[in-house]
N, C-alpha and C positions, 0 to 999 in steps of 0.2 A: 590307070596310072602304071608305067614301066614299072618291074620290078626293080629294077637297076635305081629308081629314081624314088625310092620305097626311102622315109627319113630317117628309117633304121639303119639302114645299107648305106644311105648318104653320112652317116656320121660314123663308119668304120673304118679303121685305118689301115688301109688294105697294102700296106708296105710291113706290119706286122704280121698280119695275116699270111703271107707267103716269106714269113722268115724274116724279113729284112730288117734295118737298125731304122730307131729315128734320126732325124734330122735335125735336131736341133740341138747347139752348142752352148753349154752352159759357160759363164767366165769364172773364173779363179771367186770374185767376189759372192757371187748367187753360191757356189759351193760350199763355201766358207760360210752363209749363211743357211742354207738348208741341212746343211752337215759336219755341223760343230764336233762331232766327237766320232772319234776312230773308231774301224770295226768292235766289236766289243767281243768280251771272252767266247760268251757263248757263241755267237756265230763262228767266228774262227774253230772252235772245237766238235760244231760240228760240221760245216764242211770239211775238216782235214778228217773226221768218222767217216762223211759220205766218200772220199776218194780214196780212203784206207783198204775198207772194209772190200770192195771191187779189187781192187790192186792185187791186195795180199789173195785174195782169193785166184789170181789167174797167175798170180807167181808161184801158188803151191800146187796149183793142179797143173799147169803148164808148164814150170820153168825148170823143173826136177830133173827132167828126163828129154827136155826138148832140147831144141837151138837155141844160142845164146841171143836169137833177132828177137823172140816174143820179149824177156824180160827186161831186154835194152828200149825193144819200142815202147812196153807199157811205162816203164819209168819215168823216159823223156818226154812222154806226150803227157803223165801224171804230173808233172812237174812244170811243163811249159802252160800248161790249161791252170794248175793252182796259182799260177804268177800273173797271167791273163786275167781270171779269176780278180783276183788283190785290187788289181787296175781297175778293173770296171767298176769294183765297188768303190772303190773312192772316187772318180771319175767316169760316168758312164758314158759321157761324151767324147773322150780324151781318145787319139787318135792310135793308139797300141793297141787298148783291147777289142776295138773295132775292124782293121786291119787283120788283128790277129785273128777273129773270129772265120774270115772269110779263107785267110791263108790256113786253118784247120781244116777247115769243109773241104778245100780242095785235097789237102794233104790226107787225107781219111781215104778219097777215094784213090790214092795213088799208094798208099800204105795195103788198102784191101787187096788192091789189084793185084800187089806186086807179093804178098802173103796168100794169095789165093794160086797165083803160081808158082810158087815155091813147092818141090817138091818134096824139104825137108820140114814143112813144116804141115802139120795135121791139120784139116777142115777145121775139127772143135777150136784147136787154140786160135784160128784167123777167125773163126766163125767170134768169138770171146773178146779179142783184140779190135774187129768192126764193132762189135756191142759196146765195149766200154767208149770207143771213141764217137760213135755216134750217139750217144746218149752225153759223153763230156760236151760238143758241140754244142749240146741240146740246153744243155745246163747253162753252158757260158752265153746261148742268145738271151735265154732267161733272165739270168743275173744283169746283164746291159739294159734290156727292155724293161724291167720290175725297178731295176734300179732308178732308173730313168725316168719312169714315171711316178717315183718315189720324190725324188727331187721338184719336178713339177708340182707334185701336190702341195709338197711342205712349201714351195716360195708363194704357192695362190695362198694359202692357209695363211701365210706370214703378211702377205703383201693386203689381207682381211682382215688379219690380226692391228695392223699399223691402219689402215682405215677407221676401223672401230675406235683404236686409241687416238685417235685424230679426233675424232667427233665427240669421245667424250670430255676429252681436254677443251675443246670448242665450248662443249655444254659447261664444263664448268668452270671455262671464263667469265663467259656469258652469264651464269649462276653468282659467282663471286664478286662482278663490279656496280651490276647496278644499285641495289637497296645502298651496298655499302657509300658509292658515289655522291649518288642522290643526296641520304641524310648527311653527308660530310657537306657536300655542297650550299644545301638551306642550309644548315649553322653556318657555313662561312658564310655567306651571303645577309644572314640574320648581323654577326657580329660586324663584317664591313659598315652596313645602313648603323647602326647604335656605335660604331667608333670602340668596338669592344677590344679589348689589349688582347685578348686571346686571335684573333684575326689572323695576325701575324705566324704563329707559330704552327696553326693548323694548317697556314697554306704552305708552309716550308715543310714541316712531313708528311703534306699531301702531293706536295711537287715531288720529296725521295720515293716516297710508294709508286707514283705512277712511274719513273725513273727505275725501278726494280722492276716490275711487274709488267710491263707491255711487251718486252722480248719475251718474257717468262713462260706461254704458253705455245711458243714455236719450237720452242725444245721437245721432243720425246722424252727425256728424264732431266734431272738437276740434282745436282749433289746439294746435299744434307744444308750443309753452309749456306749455302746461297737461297733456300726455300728458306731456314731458319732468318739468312739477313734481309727477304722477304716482309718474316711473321714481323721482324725489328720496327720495321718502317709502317705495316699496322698497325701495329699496338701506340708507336708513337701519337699516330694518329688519332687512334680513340683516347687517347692518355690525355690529348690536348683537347676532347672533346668532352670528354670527363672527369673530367680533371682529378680530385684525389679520391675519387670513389674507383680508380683502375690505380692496383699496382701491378707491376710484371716483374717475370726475371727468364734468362733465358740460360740455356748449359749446354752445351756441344763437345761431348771429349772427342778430344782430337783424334781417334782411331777409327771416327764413327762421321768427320768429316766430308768423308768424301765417299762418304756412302751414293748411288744413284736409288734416284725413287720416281713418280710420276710427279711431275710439278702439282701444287696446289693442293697436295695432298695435308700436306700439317698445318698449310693458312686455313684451308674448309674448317679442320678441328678447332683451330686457334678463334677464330670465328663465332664457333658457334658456341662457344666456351663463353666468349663475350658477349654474342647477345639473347643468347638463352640460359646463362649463367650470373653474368656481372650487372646486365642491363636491369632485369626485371628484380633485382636484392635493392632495395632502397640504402642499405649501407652500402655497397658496391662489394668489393672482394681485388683478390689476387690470380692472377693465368700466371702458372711455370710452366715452360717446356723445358723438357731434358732428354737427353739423347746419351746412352752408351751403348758399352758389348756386353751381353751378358753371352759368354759358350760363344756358339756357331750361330748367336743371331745379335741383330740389333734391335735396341728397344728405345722406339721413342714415345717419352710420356708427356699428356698438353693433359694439366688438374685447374679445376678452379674449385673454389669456396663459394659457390655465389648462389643459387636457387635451387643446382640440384636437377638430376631429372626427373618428370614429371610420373606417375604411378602408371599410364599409359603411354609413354612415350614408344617414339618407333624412327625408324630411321625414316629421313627426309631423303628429297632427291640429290644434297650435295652429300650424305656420308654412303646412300648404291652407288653414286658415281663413282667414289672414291675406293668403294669396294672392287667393284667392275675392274678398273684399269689396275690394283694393284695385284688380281687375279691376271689379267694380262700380262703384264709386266710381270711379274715375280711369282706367278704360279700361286699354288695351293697353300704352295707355304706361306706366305704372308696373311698376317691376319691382323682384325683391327677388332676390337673390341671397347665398349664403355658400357661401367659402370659407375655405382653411387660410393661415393666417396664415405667414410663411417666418419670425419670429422662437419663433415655437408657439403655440397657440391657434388661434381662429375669427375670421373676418371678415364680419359681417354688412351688406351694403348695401341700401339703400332709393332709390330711384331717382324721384324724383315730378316730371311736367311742371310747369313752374311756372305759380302761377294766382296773382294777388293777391288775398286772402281775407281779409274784413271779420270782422272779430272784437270783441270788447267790448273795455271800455278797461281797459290796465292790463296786455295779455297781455306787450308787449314787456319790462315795468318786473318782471313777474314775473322772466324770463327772465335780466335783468343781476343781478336780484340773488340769481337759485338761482344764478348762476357764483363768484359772489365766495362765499356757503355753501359752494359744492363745492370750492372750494380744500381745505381742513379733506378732506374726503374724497379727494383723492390723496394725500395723506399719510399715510392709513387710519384718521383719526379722526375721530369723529360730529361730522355739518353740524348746526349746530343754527337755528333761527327767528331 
């Protein structure tokens, strides 16, 4: 095998290799997504150390006693690379600091040239004047190409992240509609054949849940309200299925509205509140969710009264799911926790850092008015539109 055609060699990028810039052009959008947040303190403090400390060192041995050309050109060309510099990191593709990189290089050797024949100016201080500028050069190819390939990584890293949150929203569609379908389904079916008066109103909050919930999973997030007018049209539905062994109530302070979270995250709780809670208590019980601000987070809490967890319980595959994507989504700081309630039952917490999250209009107005419906359902009877 040619050395040349070695899959080592074939996968180097032999346009950095000999200095050159990459080629490829990021948009305004992929920026604004791999690079939410402006240089930050530290780095500005210390690249303006690393250009200082050089600088001031050839204006004090050089500039005392020399020609006024050393301390004008270390300045200008200090100044023109810091601003070059600025550019590249916020855009490493953007057409200045690239340009300007090339128009250095040249400028360096027409700078040496012309300081190497000067006769008022000492070997040492041109000799100082070529070192700072070819090592600036050196820095700014740096800062373009690290940059650059910084960008890269974070939009593959993102564009993995948004894959993974795809498939587990997938899974926990998939997770959430069949049992619950299915057993809605045979009891509908069971009361249609027997002429049972209940019929009627199961297929009407089973028509509003599937009407909420088929967009529901095409979203990457969904404000608070609209997963909450989700849980609504659940619970309707077991409420009609259960008749007065389910009561509910639901609460949504308006600040906490238009919070974003992963879809399906407070129906999985609400869920399973129902039927590893309320299902198996032969008195039945009560589901509240509520949602405020407490500080710099929000808390939303889904309690039931009903069985309780079990002395070995463990998380099933729909509360990792729900872990997983709110780790995605919202980082470290989201945390979900249950435990045993000291009056009986479950307590499920949600824990979200607070972010004000721009929603469509209308989500708040949802919210005030699923609480005055939910009234009708702590008292264990059907909310209705």
């Amino acid at each position: 095998m040619s050395p040349f055609r070695h899959p080592t060699l074939a996968a180097v990028d032999w346009r950095t290799v000999f200095l050159s810039l990459p080629r490829r052009r990021f948009t305004s959008a992929e920026l604004a997504r791999a690079l939410p947040e402006p240089m930050s303190p530290t780095v500005r403090l210390s690249v303006a150390l690393n250009l200082a400390l050089p600088t001031s060192a050839i204006l004090w041995v050089f500039g005392r006693d020399g020609p006024w050309v050393v301390p004008v050109v270390t300045v200008v060309y200090v100044a023109l690379l810091s601003w070059l510099g600025l550019r590249a990191w916020a855009n490493p593709s953007a057409r200045v600091p690239r340009v300007g990189y090339w128009l250095m290089a040249v400028a360096c050797g027409f700078v040496f040239g012309w300081l190497l024949k000067g006769h008022q100016v000492a070997r040492e201080a041109t000799a100082a004047v070529a070192v700072l500028m070819i090592s600036g050069s050196f820095g700014l190819w740096f800062v373009i190409v690290y940059r650059h390939q910084y960008v890269q990584m974070r939009l593959a890293e993102m564009d993995e992240r948004d894959r993974a949150l795809e498939m587990a929203q997938r899974l926990t569609a998939a997770q959430l509609e069949p049992h619950f379908l299915f057993n809605t389904l045979a009891s509908l079916q069971h009361w249609v054949a027997t002429r049972d008066a209940r019929a009627a109103p199961v297929l009407e909050a089973l028509t509003g849940y599937l009407r909420a919930t088929l967009p529901m999973f095409s979203r990457p997030t969904l404000t608070l309200a609209d997963e909450v007018e989700v849980v609504r049209r659940y619970l309707q539905v077991m409420q009609a299925r259960l008749g007065a062994r389910l009561a509910w109530q639901l609460h949504v302070a308006p600040e906490v509205a238009t919070l974003e979270l992963p879809p399906g995250i407070v129906l999985t709780l609400v869920e399973n509140a129902v039927v590893h809670g309320i299902e198996p208590a032969l008195r039945g019980g009560q589901v509240s969710v509520s949602a405020v601000r407490l500080g710099d987070e929000a808390v939303v809490v889904v309690e039931d009264d009903g069985a309780g967890l079990a002395p070995d319980a463990a998380d099933g595959l729909g509360l990792r799911n729900c872990r997983e994507r709110l780790a995605l989504t919202r980082g470290e700081a989201a945390r979900l926790s249950l435990r045993p309630r000291e009056a009986g039952g479950c307590r499920a917490e949600l824990r979200l850092p607070w972010r004000a999250a721009t929603t469509h209009r209308g989500a708040a107005v949802r919210a005030a008015r699923a609480d005055a419906a939910d009234a009708a359902g702590a008292a264990g009877v059907p909310a209705h539109e």
